[in-house]
N, C-alpha and C positions, 0 to 999 in steps of 0.2 A: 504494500500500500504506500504511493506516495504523498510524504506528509508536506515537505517542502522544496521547494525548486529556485535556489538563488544563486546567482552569477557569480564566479568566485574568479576573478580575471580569467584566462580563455576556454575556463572547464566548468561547466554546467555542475555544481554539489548538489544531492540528492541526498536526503533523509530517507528514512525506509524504519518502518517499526512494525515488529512481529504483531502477526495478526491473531486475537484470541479464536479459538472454535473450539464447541464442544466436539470430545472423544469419548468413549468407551476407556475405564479404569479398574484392572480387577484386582483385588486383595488374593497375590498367588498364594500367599502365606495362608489364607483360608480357602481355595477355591476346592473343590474336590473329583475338577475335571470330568464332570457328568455330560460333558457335550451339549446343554441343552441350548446355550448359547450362541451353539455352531450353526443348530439346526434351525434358527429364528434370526437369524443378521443377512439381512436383503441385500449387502454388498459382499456376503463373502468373507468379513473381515476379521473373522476370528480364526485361531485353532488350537487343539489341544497339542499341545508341546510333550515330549515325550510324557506322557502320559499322566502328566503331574500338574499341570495348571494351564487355564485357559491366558491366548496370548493375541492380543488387539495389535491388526496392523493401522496404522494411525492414517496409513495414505488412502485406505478404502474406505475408513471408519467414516461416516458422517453425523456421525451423534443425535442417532432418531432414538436408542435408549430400549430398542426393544430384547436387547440382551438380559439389560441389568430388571426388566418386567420380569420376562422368562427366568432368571438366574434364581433354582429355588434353595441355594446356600447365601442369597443376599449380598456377594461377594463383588457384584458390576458396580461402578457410578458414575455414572455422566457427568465431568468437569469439562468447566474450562480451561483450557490448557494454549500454553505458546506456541504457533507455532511455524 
């Protein structure tokens, strides 16, 4: 996102600040990797990682939250995040 555009003698200086959007965030320390997550995310964007904790890819995720609905260990949360 361009925040500012001012003339710095012959070079154009640009601002740039990270833009917030929600993600999918899972507590792996609690998840118990039941899949149910995988089978409810309309992008794709989950997986179970060797077999021990659900793992959000951040580039697919679009933070519609229907993981952390589905997720019945309570373990998803839709934050905002940097990014």
């Amino acid at each position: 996102m361009l925040v500012s555009n001012e003339r710095k003698g012959r070079f154009i200086h640009m601002e740039t600040r990270m833009k917030k959007k929600r993600k999918a965030c899972v507590n792996v320390n609690e998840c118990v990797a039941c899949g149910c997550c995988v089978k409810v995310c309309p992008k794709g964007a989950i997986q179970i990682r060797k077999g021990i904790a659900a793992d959000v890819d951040w580039e697919k995720c679009v933070g519609c939250g229907m993981c952390a609905r589905e997720c019945p260990a309570s373990v998803i949360e839709v934050q905002e995040v940097q990014v």
